[in-house]
LUMVOZA-422848 format. One line per 10 residues: number of its first residue (from 1); their letters; for each residue x negated, y, z of C-alpha. Coordinates in steps of 0.1 Angstrom, whole numbers, plus 5000, padded with zeros to 4 digits. Each point is the difference from the previous one (the first is absolute). Layout:
BEGIN
NUM	a	X/Y/Z  ...
END
This chain:
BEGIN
1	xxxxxxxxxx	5076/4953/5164  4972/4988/4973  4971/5022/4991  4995/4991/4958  4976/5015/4980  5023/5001/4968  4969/5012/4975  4970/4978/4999  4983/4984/4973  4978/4965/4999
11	xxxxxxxxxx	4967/5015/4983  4985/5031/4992  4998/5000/4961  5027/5004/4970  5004/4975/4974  4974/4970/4995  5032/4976/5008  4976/4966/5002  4979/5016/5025  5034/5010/5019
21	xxxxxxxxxx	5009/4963/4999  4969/4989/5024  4997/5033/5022  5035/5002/5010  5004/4974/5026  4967/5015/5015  5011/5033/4998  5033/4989/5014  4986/4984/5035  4977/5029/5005
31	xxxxxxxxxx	5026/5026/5000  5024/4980/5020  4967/4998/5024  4998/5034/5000  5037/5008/5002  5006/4978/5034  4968/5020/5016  5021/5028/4993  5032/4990/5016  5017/4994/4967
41	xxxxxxxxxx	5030/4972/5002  4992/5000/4957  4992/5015/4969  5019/4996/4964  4976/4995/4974  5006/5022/4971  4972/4995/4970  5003/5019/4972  5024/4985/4975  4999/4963/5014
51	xxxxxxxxxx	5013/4981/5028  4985/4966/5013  5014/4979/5025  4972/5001/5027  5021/4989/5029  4987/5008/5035  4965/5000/5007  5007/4992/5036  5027/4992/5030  5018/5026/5009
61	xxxxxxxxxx	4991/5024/4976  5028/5016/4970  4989/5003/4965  5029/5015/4980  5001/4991/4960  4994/5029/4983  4986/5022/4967  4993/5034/4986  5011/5003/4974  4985/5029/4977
71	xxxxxxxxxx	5030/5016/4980  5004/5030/4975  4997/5024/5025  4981/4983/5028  5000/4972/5024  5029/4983/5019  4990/4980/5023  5028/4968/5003  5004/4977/5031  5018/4971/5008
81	xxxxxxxxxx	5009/4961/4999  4994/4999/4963  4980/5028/4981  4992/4997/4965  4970/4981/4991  4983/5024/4975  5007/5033/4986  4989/5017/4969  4979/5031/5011  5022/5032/4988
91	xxxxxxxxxx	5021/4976/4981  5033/5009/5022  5019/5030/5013  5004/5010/5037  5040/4993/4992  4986/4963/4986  4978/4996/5035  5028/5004/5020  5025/4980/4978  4974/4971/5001
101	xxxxxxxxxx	4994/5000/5037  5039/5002/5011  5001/4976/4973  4980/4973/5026  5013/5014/5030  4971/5022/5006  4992/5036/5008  4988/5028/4977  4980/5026/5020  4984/5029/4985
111	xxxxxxxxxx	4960/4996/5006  4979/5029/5007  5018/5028/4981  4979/5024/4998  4973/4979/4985  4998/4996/4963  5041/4998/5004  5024/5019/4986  5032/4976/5014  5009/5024/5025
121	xxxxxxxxxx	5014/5020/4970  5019/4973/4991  5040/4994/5011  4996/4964/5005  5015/4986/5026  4974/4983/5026  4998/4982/5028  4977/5020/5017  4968/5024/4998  4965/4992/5011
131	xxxxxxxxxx	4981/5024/5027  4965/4987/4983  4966/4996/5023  4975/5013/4975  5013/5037/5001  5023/5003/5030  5000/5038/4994  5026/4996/4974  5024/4981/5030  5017/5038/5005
141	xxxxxxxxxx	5014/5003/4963  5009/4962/4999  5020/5006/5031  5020/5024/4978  5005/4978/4968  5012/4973/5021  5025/5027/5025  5013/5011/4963  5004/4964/4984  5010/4988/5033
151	xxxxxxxxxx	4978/4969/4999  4978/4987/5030  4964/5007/5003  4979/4969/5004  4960/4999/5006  4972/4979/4978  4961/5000/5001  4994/4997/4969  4970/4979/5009  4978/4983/4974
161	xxxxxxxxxx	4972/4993/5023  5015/4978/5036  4982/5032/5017  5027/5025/4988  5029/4978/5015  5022/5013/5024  4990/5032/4991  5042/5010/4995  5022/4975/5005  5039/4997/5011
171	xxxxxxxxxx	5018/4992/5030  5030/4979/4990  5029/4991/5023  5005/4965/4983  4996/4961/5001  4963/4987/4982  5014/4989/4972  4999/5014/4967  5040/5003/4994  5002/5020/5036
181	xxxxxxxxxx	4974/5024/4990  5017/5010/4970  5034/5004/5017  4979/5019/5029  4987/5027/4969  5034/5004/4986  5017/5011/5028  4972/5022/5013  4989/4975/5029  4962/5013/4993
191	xxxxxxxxxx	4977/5030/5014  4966/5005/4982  4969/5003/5023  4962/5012/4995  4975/4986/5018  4971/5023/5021  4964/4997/5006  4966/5013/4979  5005/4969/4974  5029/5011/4989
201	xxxxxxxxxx	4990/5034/4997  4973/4992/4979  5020/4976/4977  5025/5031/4995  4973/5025/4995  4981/4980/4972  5033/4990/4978  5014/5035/5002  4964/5011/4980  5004/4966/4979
211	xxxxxxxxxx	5030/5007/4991  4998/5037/4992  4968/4992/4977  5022/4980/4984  5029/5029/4999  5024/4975/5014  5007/5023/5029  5003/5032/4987  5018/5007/5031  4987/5013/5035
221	xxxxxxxxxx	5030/5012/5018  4996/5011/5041  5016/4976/5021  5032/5015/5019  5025/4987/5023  4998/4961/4996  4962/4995/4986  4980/4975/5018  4968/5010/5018  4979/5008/4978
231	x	4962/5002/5003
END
């Protein structure tokens, strides 16, 4: 059984792609530092709209190709062997996303959706539906969208500092290797997780006012039977 954070980004900042080019690798090795203090097996790294070949920052340690890809209606987060390179931001539809990833045998997951997202209204067909770290609240209602689109439920950080790693992550029942990970998500071989402790508590409680100021998380539902602990 791996333990994968399947959410994490390289650096903390949007755009400014020449900067990107010479933090990466640094941003890279100190969230696989982090990660491995944690008890991770890996992490896919998913940067907004781009995918660089990193490879693995250190023995033993997983790091799954990936991107986010930031649709129409929101972000898809696609992981596997071969991701695209770059993405247009809100150039392509959720359907496109998942076209695209299956495309190069990769997985289409649903990130945070009830963040700035209105996929979940959507009838694509995905591979699977994220239980985000930054607002585990929400993990209730996106029990229900995945129980009616029967899809599996998968957990991701969301980290853009190495900090926030680990945060949420996913217990797979596979192989390390990118092509086994995706077979693991497609048939439903994953459990999401949330980790414990004051840290995490306080990295929940200051993105749930960031991102209300922000009125990307209108919502503030009461967690019920399947919510994490919550603080």
């Amino acid at each position: 059984m791996l333990s994968l954070d399947l959410h994490t980004h390289t650096r903390f900042f949007h755009g400014r792609d020449r900067l990107a080019e010479r933090f990466d690798p640094y941003g890279h090795a100190a969230l696989a530092a982090v990660a491995r203090r944690r008890g991770l097996d890996g992490v896919a790294l998913t940067n907004h709209d781009y995918y660089r070949p990193l490879g693995s920052p250190s023995k033993g340690f997983l790091s799954v190709p990936g991107i986010e890809i930031s649709t129409t209606k929101g972000h898809v987060l696609v992981v596997g062997s071969d991701p695209p390179t770059r993405t247009k931001k809100g150039a392509i539809t959720p359907a496109e996303a998942v076209e695209l990833a299956h495309d190069r045998g990769c997985v289409a997951i649903i990130a945070h959706p009830f963040r700035n997202s209105t996929i979940r209204e959507t009838d694509v067909e995905f591979d699977a539906i994220e239980c985000n770290g930054k607002h585990p609240r929400t993990w209730p209602l996106v029990r229900e969208i995945a129980n009616e689109r029967g899809i599996p439920l998968v957990g991701g950080s969301d980290a853009h500092y190495p900090v926030e790693v680990g945060r949420a992550y996913t217990k797979i029942d596979a192989e390390p290797t990118p092509e086994a990970i995706v077979g693991a998500i497609r048939a439903g071989r994953v459990e999401p997780a949330v980790a414990g402790g004051t840290l995490a508590r306080l990295l929940r409680r200051g993105y749930k006012r960031i991102h209300k100021r922000k009125g990307h998380l209108p919502l503030d539902p009461t967690p019920g039977v399947g919510a994490p602990p919550e603080d």
